[in-house]
SEMI-892602 format. One record per residue (C-alpha): residue number from 1; residue in three letters; chain; x, y, z negated. Coordinates in steps of 0.2 Angstrom, whole numbers, plus 5000, padded with zeros to 4 digits. Last residue first. Example, Ala and Ser with C-alpha at 12.3 -4.5 7.8 and 13.67 -1.06 7.14 Angstrom:
% residues 2
@n = 2 res = SER chain = A x = 5068 y = 4995 z = 4964
@n = 1 res = ALA chain = A x = 5062 y = 4978 z = 4961
***
This chain:
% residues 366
@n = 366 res = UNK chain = A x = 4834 y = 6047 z = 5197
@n = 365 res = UNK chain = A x = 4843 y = 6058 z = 5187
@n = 364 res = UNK chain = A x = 4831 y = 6065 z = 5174
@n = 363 res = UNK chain = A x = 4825 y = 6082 z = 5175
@n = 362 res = UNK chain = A x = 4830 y = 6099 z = 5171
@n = 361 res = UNK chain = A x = 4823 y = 6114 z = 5182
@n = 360 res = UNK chain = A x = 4837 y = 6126 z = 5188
@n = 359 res = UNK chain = A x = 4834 y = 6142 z = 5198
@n = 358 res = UNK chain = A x = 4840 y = 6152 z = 5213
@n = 357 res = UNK chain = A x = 4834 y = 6168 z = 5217
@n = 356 res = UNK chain = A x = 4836 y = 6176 z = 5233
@n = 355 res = UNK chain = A x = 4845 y = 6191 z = 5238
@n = 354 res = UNK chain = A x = 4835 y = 6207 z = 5247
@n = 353 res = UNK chain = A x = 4834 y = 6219 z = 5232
@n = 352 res = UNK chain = A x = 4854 y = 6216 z = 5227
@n = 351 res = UNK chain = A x = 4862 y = 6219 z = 5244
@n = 350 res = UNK chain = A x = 4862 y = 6204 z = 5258
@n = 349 res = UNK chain = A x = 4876 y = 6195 z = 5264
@n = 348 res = UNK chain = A x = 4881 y = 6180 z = 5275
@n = 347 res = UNK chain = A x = 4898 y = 6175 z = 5271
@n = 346 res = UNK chain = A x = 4918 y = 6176 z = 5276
@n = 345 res = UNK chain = A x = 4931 y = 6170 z = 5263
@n = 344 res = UNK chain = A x = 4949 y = 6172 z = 5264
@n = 343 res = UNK chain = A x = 4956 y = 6165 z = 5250
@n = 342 res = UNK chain = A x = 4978 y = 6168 z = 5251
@n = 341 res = UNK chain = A x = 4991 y = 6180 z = 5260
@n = 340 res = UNK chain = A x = 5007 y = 6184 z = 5257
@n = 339 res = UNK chain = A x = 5015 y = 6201 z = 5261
@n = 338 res = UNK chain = A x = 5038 y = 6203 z = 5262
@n = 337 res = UNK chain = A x = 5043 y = 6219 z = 5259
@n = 336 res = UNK chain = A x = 5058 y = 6227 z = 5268
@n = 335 res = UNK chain = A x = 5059 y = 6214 z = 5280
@n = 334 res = UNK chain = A x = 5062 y = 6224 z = 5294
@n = 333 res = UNK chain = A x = 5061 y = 6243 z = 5291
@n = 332 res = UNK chain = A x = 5047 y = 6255 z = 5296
@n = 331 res = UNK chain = A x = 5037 y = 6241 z = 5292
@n = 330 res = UNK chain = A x = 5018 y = 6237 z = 5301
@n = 329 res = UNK chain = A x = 5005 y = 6227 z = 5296
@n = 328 res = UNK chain = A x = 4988 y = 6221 z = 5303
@n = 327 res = UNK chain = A x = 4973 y = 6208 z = 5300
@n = 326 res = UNK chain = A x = 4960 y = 6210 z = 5311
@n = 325 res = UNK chain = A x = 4942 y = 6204 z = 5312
@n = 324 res = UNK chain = A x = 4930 y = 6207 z = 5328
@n = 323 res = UNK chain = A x = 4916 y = 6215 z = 5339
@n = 322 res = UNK chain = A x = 4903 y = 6216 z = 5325
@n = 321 res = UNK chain = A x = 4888 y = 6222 z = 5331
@n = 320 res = UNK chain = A x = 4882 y = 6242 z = 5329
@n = 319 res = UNK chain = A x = 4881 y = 6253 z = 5319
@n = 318 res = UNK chain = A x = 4890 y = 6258 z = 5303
@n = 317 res = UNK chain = A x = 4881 y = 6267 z = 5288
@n = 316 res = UNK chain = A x = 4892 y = 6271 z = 5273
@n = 315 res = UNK chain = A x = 4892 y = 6267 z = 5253
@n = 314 res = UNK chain = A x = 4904 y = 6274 z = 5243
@n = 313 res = UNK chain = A x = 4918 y = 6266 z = 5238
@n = 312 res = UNK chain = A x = 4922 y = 6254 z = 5224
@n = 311 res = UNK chain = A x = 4936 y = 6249 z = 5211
@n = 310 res = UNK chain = A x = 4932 y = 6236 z = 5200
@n = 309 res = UNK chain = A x = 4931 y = 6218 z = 5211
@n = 308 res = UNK chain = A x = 4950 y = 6219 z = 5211
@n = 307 res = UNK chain = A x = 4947 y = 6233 z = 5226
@n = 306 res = UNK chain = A x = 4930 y = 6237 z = 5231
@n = 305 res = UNK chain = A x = 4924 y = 6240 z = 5252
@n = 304 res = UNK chain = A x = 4906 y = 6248 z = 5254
@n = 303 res = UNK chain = A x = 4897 y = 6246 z = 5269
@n = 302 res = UNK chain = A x = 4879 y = 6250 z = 5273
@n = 301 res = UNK chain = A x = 4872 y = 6243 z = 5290
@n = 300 res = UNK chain = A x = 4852 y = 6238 z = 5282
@n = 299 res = UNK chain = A x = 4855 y = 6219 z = 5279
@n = 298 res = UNK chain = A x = 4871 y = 6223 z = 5269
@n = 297 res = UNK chain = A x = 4890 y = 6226 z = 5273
@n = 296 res = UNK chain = A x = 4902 y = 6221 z = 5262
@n = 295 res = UNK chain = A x = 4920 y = 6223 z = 5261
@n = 294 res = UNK chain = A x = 4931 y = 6213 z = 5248
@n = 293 res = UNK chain = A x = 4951 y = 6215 z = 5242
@n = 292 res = UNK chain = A x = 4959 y = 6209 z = 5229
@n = 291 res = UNK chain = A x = 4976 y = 6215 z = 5227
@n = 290 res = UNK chain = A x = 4992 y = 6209 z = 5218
@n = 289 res = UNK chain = A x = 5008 y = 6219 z = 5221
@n = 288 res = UNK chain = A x = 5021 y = 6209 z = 5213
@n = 287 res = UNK chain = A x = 5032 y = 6218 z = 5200
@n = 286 res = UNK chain = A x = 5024 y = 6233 z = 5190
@n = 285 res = UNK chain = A x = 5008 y = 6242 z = 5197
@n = 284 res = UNK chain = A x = 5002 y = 6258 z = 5200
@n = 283 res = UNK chain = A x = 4990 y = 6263 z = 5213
@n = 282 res = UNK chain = A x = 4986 y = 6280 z = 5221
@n = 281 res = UNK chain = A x = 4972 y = 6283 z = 5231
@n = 280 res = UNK chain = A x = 4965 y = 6286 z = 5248
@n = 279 res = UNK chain = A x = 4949 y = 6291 z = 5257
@n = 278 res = UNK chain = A x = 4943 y = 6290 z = 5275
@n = 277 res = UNK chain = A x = 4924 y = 6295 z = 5281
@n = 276 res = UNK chain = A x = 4923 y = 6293 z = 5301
@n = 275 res = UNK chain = A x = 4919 y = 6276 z = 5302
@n = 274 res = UNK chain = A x = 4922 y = 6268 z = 5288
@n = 273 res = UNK chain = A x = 4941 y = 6272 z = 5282
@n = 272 res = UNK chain = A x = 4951 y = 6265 z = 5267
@n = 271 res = UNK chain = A x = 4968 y = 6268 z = 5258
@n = 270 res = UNK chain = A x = 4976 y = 6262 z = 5243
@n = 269 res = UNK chain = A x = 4994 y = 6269 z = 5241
@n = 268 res = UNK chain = A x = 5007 y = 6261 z = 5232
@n = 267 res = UNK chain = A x = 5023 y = 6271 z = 5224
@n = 266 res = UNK chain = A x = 5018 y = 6283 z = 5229
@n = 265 res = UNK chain = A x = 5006 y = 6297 z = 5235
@n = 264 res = UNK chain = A x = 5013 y = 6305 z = 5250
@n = 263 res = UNK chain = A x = 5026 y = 6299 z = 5260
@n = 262 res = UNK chain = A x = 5019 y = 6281 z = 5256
@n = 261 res = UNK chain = A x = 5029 y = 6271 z = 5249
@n = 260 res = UNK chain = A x = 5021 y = 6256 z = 5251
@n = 259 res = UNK chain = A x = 5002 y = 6257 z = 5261
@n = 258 res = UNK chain = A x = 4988 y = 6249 z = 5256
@n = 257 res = UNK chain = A x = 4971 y = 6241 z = 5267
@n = 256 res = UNK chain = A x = 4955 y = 6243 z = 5271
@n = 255 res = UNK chain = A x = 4951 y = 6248 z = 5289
@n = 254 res = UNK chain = A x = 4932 y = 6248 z = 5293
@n = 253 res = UNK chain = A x = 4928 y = 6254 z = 5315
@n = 252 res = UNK chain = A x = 4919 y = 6261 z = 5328
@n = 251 res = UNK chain = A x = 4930 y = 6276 z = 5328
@n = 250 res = UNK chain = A x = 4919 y = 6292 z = 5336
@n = 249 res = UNK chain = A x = 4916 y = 6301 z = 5321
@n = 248 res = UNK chain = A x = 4935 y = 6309 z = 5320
@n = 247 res = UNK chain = A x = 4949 y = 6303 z = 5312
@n = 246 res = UNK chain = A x = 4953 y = 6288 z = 5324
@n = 245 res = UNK chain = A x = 4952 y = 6301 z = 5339
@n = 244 res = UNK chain = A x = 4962 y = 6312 z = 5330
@n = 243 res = UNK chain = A x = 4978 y = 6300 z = 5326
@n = 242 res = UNK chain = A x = 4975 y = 6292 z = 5342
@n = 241 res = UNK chain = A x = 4978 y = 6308 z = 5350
@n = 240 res = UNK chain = A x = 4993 y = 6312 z = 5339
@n = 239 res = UNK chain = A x = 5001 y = 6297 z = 5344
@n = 238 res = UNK chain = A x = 4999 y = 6298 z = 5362
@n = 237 res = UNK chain = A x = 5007 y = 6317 z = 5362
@n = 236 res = UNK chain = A x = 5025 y = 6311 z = 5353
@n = 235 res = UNK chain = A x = 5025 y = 6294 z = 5365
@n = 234 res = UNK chain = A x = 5022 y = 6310 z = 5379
@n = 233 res = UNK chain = A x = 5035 y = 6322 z = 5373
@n = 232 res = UNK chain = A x = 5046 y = 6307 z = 5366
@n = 231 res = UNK chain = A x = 5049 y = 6302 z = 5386
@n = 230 res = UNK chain = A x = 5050 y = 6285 z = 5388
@n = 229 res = UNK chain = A x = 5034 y = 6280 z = 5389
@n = 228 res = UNK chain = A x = 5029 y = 6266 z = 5377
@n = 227 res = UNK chain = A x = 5017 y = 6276 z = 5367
@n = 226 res = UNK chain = A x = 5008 y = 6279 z = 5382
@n = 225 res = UNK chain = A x = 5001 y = 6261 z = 5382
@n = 224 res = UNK chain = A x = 4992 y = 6266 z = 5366
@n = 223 res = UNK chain = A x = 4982 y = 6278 z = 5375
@n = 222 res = UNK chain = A x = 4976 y = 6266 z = 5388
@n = 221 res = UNK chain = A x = 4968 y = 6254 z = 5375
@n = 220 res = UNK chain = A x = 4962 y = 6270 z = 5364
@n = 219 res = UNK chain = A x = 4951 y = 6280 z = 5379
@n = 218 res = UNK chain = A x = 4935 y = 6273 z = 5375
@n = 217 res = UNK chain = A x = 4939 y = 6278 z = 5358
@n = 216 res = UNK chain = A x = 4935 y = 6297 z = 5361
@n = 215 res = UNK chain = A x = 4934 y = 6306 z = 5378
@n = 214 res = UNK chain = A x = 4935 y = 6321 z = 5369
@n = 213 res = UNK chain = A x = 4953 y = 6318 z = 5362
@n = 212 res = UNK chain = A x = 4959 y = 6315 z = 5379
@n = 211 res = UNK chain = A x = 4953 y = 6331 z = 5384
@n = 210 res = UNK chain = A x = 4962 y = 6338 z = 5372
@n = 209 res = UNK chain = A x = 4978 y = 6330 z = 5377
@n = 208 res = UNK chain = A x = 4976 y = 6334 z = 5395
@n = 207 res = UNK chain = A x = 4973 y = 6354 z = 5389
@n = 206 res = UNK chain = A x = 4988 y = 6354 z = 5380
@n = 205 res = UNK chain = A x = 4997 y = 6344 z = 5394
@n = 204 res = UNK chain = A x = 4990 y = 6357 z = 5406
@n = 203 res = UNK chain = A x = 4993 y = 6373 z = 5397
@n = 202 res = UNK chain = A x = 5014 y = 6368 z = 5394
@n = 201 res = UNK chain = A x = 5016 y = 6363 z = 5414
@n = 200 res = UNK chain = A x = 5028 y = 6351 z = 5419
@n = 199 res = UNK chain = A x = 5015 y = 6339 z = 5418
@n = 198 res = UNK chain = A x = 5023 y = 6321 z = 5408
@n = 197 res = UNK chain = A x = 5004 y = 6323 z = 5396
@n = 196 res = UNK chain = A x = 4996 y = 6324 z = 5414
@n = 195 res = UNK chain = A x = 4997 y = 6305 z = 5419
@n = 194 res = UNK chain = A x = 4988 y = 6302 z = 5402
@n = 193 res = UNK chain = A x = 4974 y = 6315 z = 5411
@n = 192 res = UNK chain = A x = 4977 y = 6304 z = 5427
@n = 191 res = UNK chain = A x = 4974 y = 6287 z = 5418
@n = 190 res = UNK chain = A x = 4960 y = 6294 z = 5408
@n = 189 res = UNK chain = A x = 4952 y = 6301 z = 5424
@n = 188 res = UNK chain = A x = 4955 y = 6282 z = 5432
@n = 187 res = UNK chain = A x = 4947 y = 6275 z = 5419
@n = 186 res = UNK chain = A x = 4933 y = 6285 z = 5418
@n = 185 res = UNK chain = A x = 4927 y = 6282 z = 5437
@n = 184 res = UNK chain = A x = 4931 y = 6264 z = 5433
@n = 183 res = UNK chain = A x = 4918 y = 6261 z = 5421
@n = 182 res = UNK chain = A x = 4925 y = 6262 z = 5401
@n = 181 res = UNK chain = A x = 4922 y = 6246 z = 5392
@n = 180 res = UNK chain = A x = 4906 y = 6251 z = 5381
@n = 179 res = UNK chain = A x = 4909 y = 6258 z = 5365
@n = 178 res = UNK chain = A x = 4899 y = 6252 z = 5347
@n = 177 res = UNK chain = A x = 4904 y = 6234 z = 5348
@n = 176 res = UNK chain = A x = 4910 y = 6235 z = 5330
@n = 175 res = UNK chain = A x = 4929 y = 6234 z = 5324
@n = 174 res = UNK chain = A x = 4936 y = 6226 z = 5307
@n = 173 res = UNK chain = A x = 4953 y = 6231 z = 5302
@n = 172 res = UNK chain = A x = 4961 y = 6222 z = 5286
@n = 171 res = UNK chain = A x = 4976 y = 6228 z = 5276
@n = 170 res = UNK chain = A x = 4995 y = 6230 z = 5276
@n = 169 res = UNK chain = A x = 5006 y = 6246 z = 5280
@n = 168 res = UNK chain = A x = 5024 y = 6249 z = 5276
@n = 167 res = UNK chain = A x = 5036 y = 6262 z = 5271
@n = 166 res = UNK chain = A x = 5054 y = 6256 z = 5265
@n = 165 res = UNK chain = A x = 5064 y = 6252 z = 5250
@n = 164 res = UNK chain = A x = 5072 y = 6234 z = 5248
@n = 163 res = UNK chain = A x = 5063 y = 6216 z = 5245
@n = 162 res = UNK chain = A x = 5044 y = 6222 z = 5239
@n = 161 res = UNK chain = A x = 5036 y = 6208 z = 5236
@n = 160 res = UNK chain = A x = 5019 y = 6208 z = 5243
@n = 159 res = UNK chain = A x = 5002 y = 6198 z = 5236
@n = 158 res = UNK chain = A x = 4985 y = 6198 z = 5246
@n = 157 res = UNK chain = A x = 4970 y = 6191 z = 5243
@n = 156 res = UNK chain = A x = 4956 y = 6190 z = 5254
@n = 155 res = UNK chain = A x = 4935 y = 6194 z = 5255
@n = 154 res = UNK chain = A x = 4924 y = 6198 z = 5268
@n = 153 res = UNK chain = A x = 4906 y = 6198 z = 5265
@n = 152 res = UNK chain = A x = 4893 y = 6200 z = 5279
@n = 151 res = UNK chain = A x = 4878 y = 6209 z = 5287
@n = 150 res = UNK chain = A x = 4882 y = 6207 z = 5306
@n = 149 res = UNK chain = A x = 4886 y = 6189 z = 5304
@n = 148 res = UNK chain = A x = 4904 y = 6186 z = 5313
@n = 147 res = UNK chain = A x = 4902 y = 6169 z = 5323
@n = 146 res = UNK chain = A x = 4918 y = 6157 z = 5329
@n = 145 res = UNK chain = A x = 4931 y = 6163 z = 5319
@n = 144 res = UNK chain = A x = 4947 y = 6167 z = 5326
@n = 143 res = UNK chain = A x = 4953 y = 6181 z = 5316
@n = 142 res = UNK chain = A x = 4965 y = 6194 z = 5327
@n = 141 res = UNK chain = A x = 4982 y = 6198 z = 5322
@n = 140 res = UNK chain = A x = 4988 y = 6215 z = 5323
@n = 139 res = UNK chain = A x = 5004 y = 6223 z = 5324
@n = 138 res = UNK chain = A x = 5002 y = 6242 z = 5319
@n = 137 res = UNK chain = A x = 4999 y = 6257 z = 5330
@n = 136 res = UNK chain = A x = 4996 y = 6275 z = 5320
@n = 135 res = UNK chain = A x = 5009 y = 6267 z = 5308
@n = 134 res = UNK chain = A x = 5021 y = 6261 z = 5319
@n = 133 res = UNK chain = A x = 5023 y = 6243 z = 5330
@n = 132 res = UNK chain = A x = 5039 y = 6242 z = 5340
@n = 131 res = UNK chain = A x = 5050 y = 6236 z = 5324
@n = 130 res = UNK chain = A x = 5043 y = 6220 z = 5326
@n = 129 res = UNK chain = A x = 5036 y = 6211 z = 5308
@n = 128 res = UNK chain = A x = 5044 y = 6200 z = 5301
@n = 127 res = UNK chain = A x = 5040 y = 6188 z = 5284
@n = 126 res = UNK chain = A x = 5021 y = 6185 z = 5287
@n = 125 res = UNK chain = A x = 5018 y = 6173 z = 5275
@n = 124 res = UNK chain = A x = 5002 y = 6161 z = 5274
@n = 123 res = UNK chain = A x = 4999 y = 6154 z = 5256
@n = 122 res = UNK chain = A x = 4996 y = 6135 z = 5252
@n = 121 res = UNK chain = A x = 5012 y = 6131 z = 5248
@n = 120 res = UNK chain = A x = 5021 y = 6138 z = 5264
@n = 119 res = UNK chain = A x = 5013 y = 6144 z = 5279
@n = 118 res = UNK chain = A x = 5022 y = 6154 z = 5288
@n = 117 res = UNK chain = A x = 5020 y = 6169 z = 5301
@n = 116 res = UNK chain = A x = 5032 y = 6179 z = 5309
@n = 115 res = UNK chain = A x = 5024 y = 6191 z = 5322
@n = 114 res = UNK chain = A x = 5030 y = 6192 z = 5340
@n = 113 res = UNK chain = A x = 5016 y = 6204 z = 5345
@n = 112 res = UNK chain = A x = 5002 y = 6189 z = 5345
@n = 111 res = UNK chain = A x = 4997 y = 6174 z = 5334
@n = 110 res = UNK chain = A x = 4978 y = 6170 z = 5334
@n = 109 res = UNK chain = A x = 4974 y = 6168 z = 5316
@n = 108 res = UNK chain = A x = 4964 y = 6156 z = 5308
@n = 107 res = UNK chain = A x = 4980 y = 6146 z = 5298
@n = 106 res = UNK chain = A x = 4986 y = 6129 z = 5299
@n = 105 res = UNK chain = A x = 4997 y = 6117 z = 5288
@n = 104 res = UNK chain = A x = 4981 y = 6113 z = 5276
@n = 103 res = UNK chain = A x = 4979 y = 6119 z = 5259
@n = 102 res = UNK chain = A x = 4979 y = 6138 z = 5267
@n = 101 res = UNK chain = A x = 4961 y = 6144 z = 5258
@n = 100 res = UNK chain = A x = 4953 y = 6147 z = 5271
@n = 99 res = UNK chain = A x = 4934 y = 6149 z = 5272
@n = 98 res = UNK chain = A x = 4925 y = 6156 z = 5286
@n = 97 res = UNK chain = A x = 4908 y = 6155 z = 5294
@n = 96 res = UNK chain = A x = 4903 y = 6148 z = 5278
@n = 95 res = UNK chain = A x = 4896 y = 6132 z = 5270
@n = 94 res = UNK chain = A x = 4903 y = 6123 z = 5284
@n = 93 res = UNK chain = A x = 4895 y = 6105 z = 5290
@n = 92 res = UNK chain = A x = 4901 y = 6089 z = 5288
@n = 91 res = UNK chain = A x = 4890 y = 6083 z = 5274
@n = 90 res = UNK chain = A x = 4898 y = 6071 z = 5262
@n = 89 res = UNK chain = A x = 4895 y = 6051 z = 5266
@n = 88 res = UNK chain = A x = 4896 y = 6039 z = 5250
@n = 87 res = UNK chain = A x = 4890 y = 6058 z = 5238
@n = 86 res = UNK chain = A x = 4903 y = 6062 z = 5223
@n = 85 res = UNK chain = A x = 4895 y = 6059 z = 5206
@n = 84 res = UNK chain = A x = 4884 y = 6070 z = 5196
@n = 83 res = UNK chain = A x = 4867 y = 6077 z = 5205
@n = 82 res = UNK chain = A x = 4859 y = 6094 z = 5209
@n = 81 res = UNK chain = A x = 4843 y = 6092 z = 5218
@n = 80 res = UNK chain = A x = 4835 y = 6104 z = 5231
@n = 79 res = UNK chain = A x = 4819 y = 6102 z = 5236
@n = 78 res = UNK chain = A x = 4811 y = 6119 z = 5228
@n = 77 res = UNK chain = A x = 4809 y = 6128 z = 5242
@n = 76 res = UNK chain = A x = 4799 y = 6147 z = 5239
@n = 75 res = UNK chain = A x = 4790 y = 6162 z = 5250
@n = 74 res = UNK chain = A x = 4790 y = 6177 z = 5242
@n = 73 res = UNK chain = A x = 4792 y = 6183 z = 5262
@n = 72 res = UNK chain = A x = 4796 y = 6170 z = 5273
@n = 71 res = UNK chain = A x = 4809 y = 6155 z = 5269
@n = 70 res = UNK chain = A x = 4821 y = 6148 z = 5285
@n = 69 res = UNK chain = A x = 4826 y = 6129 z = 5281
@n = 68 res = UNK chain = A x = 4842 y = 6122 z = 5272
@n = 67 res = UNK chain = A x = 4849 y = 6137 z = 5262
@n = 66 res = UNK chain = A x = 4866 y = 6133 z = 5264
@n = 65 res = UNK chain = A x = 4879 y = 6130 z = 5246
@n = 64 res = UNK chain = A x = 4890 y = 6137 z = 5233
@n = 63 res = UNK chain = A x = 4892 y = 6130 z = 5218
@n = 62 res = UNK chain = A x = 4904 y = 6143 z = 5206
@n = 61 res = UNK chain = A x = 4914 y = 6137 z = 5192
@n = 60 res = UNK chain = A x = 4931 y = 6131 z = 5196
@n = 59 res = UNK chain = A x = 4933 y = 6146 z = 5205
@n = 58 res = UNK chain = A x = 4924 y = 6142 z = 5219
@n = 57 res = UNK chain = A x = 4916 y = 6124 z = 5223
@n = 56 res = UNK chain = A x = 4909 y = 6122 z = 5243
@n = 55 res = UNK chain = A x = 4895 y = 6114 z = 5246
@n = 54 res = UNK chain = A x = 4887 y = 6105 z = 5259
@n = 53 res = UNK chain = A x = 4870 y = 6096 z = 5259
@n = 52 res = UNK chain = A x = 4867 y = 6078 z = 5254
@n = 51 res = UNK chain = A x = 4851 y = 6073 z = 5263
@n = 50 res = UNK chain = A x = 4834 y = 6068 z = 5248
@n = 49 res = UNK chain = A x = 4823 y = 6081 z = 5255
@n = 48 res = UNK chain = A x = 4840 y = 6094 z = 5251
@n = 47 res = UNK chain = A x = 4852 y = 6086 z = 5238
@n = 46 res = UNK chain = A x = 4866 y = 6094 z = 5230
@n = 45 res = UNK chain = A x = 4883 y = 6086 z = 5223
@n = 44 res = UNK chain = A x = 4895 y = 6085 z = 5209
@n = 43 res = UNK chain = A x = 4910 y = 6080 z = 5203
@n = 42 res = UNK chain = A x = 4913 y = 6091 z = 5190
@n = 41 res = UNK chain = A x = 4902 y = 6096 z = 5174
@n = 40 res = UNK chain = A x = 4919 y = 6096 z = 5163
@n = 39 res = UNK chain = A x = 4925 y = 6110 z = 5174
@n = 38 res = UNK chain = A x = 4907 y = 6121 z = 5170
@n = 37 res = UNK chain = A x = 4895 y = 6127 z = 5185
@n = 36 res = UNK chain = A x = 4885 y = 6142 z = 5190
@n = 35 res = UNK chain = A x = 4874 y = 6139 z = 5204
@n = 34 res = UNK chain = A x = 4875 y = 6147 z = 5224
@n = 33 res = UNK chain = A x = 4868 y = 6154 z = 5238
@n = 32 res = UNK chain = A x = 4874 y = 6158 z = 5256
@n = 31 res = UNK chain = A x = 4860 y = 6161 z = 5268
@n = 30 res = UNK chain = A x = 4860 y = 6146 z = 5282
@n = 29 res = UNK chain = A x = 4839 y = 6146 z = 5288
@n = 28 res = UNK chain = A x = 4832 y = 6163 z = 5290
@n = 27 res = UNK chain = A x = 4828 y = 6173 z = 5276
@n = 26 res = UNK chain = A x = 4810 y = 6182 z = 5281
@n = 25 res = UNK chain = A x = 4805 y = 6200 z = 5278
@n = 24 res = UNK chain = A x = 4795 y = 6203 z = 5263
@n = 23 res = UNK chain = A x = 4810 y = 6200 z = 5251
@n = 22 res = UNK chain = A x = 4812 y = 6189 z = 5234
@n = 21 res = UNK chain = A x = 4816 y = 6174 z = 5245
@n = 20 res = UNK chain = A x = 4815 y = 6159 z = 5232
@n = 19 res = UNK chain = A x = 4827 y = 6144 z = 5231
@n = 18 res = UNK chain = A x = 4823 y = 6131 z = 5218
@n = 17 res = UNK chain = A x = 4835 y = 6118 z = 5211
@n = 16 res = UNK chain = A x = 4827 y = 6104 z = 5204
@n = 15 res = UNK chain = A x = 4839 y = 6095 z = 5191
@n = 14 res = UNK chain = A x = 4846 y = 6077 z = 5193
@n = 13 res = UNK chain = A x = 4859 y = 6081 z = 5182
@n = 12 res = UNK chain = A x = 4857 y = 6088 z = 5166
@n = 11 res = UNK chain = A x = 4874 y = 6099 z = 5159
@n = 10 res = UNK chain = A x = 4864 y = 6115 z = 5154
@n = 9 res = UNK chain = A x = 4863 y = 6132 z = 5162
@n = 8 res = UNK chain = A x = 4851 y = 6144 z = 5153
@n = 7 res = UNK chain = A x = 4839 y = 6152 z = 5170
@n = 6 res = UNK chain = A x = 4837 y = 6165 z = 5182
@n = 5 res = UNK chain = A x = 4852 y = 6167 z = 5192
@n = 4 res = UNK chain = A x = 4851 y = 6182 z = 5207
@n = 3 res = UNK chain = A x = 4864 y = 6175 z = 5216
@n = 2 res = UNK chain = A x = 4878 y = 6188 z = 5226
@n = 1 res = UNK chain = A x = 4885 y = 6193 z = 5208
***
């Protein structure tokens, strides 16, 4: 649970809420909070010095709403008020940075690569993928969200129908700002290195291609374009260079995601990478492929990423600011499986010693 909850719920209305920062350092102003609620307590809304706040209802039983001013350590704000009813003029502003849950005709993503998308009955669908994206370079679509928290929660559902037989890749990249654009001296190396990879010469492709490897993710976005070159030598020598450069300690980057047939472990594969630690494992399931997926990281850097809120990884350190959120996909054969996707949430986080409390006091509607 994200809320420490200290208290017996019953259905009073007009209660004190009290939100107390159970940490030395100071919880600024907007950290996600919430109280537990029943169906037959619905509608309701909260209070802060007498102003409706915002919330936001999950799962028919969660109240989540904003911490209204910034708390220092031990410090506690107790002028919150839960009331029954629907408030005359609701508050406008978000409860998180993102919350999506398709109701509407309109989705957060930026369209790009000749992606299908649809949404259809309050799900997006991506329905085609282009046959130019591979494993090692999937279609991506950037999140467009207007500020990633640096500690956060990610969370999104995804279901896939499998339509005919076929490998294919789904999941969620998210990249840190770790790796400065590469000044124009080491561009033009990379470009005449990349240049080298067509040398008639054995030893200096092998040696281009090492040197390539070195250079690390600075050298990805100028890689990637190799892997449109006509000959398979060079396509076949970009791939493996992004293959080690992702693999070794230099990827600034979290990838969740799973993989369908997979040449390997099948018939579903889980798969995961943070930073330079990657794992895998098998997943069996009949009929439609439903996974929950959520990755955390705290206060301190430490992600983990969990699998129908059961299955977890370790926890491991990532610097650095977040640079962005991707959804991507790839099918070795056109609409050989068909993915949905449903409740994407993005929050504030912070691990279990740093969260606040939040209580109930009952009281009389006033």
């Amino acid at each position: 649970m994200e809320t420490l909850l200290l208290f017996l719920f019953v259905p009073f209305f007009g209660q004190e809420i009290t939100v107390q920062n159970n940490h030395d350092g100071m919880l600024t102003k907007g950290h996600p909070v919430y109280i537990p609620l029943e169906k037959s307590h619905l509608p309701v809304f909260i209070t802060h010095r007498g102003k409706v706040i915002s919330t936001r209802l999950l799962n028919q039983k969660e109240l989540w709403f904003k911490t209204e001013t910034n708390l220092a350590g031990n410090e506690k704000d107790s002028r919150y008020t839960l009331h029954r009813g629907t408030p005359k003029t609701p508050s406008p502003e978000k409860v998180f940075p993102l919350f999506e849950d398709f109701s509407k005709q309109s989705h957060p993503f930026q369209e790009t690569g000749g992606i299908s998308i649809l949404n259809r009955k309050g799900k997006l669908i991506l329905t085609d993928i282009p046959e130019i994206h591979t494993a090692l370079s999937p279609a991506k679509l950037p999140l467009k969200v207007d500020a990633i928290p640096n500690n956060f929660c990610f969370q999104i559902d995804f279901e896939v129908a499998m339509e005919s037989p076929g490998h294919a890749r789904y999941g969620v990249e998210i990249l840190f700002q770790r790796t400065e654009s590469p000044s124009k001296d080491i561009e033009a190396k990379i470009k005449e290195l990349i240049s080298k990879l067509n040398s008639d010469s054995w030893d200096e492709r092998e040696a281009a291609t090492h040197e390539l490897i070195k250079i690390g993710s600075t050298a990805n976005g100028l890689v990637k374009q190799a892997l449109k070159k006509k000959d398979p030598e060079v396509r076949w020598r970009a791939g493996f260079i992004l293959k080690e450069i992702q693999s070794g300690s230099s990827w600034p980057g979290i990838s969740a995601g799973f993989e369908l047939d997979h040449p390997e472990i099948k018939p579903i594969a889980l798969t995961w990478r943070i930073g330079p630690t990657a794992n895998r494992m098998r997943y069996s399931k009949k009929g439609s492929i439903r996974l929950h997926l959520e990755i955390k990281r705290d206060q301190n850097g430490y992600v983990t990423i969990s699998w129908n809120r059961v299955k977890q990884s370790l926890p491991v350190k990532m610097e650095g600011e977040v640079e962005g959120i991707y959804l991507y996909g790839m099918q070795d054969k056109p609409e050989s499986s068909i993915l949905t996707i449903d409740n994407l949430i993005l929050r504030r986080f912070l691990d279990e010693e740093a969260r606040p409390t939040v209580t109930l006091r009952s009281g009389k509607e006033k």
